[in-house]
C-alpha positions in Angstrom: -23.6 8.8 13.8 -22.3 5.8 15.8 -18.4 4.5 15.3 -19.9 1.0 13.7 -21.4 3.6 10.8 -17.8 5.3 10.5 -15.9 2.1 9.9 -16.1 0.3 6.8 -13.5 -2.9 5.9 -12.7 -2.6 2.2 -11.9 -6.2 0.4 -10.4 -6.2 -2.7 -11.6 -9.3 -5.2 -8.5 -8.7 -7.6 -6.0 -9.1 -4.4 -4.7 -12.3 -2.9 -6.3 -14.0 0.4 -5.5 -12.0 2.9 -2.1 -14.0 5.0 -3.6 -13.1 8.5 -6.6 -11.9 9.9 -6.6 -8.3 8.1 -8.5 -6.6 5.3 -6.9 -4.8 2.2 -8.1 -1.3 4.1 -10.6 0.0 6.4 -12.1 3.7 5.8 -13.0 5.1 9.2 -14.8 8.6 8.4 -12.7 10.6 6.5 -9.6 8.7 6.7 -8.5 5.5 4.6 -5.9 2.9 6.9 -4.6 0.4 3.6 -2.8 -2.6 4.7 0.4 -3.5 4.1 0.5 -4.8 0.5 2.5 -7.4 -0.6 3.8 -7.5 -4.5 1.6 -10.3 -4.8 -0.6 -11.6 -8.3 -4.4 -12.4 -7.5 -2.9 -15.7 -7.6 -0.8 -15.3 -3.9 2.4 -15.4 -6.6 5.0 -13.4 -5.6 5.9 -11.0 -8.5 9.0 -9.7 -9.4 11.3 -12.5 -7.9 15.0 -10.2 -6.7 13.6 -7.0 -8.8 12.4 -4.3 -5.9 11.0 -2.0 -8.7 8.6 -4.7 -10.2 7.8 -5.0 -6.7 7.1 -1.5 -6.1 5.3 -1.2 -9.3 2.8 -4.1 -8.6 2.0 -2.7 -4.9 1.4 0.7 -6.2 -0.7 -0.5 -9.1 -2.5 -2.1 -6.2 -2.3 1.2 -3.8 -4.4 2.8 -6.6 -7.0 0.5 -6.5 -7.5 0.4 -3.5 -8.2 4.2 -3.3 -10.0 4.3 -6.4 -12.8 1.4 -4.8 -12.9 4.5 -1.6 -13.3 7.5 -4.0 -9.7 8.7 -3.3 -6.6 9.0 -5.3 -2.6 8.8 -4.4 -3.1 13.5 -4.1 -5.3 11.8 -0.8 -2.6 9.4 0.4 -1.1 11.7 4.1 1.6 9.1 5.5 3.3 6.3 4.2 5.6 3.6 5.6 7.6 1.7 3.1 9.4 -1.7 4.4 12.6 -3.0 2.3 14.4 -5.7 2.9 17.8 -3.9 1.8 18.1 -0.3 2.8 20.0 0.4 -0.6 17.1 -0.1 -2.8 15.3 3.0 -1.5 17.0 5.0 -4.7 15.6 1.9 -6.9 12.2 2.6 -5.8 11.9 6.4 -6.1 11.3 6.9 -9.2 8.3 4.4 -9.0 7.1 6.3 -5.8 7.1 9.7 -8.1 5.7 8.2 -10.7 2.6 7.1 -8.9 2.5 10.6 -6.5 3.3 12.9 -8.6 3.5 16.3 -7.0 2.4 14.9 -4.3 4.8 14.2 -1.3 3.2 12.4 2.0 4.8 12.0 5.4 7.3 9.1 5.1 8.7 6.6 7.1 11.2 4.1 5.3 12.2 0.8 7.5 15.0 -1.8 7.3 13.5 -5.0 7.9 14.8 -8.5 8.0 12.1 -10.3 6.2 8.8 -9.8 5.0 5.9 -12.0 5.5 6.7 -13.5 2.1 9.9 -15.0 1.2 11.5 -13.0 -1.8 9.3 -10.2 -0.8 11.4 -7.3 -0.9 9.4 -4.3 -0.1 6.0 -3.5 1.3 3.9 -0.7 1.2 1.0 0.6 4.0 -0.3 4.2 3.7 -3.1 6.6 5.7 -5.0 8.4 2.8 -7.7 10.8 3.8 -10.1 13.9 2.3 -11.1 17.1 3.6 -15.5 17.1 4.1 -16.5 18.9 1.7 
């Protein structure tokens, strides 16, 4: 099997144009990379203007999709890195982040930034999802 075989881009139609020169995830063998996803409507609207929970709860909505379109599910999902604007609403968001993961607890990484490629865009979401060959 050559690497062109392995890699395949994965485009959602429901998610907004992509703001750079990205994809929405690429699956290379058995792992899944998913872009950074902004809490955005299939309109490129920012949703959830000052509320980091909407946010969180439109970019996990959107985190499921994208591993449902590769066969996976959030029990797949190995590391992920969450961006907020404002350190403090990590205990905002956590309930959201259990609600979608369940039992399931990936390697996490949780960044301070100054702004996000959106303005009003208080968090972002990227994750590394992969399954064991069965």
């Amino acid at each position: 099997m050559t690497q062109d075989t392995l890699r395949e881009e994965i485009r959602l139609a429901h998610f907004p144009p992509p703001l750079s020169h990205y994809t929405d995830a690429v699956r290379f063998g058995d792992l899944l990379f998913i872009s950074g996803i902004p809490p955005l409507d299939a309109d490129g609207k920012l949703v959830g203007k000052d509320d980091p929970v909407a946010q969180t709860e439109c970019i996990l909505k959107g985190m499921r999709d994208v591993l449902e379109r590769a066969g996976m599910g959030f029990g797949d999902v190995l590391k992920v890195t969450v961006y907020l604007a404002d350190i403090n609403h990590r205990a905002m968001i956590n309930p959201v982040r259990i609600k979608y993961f369940g039992e399931a607890r990936p390697a996490s990484t949780l960044v301070e930034v100054s702004a996000l490629a959106v303005p009003g865009m208080l968090v972002e979401i990227e994750a590394i999802a992969g399954r064991k060959r069965t």
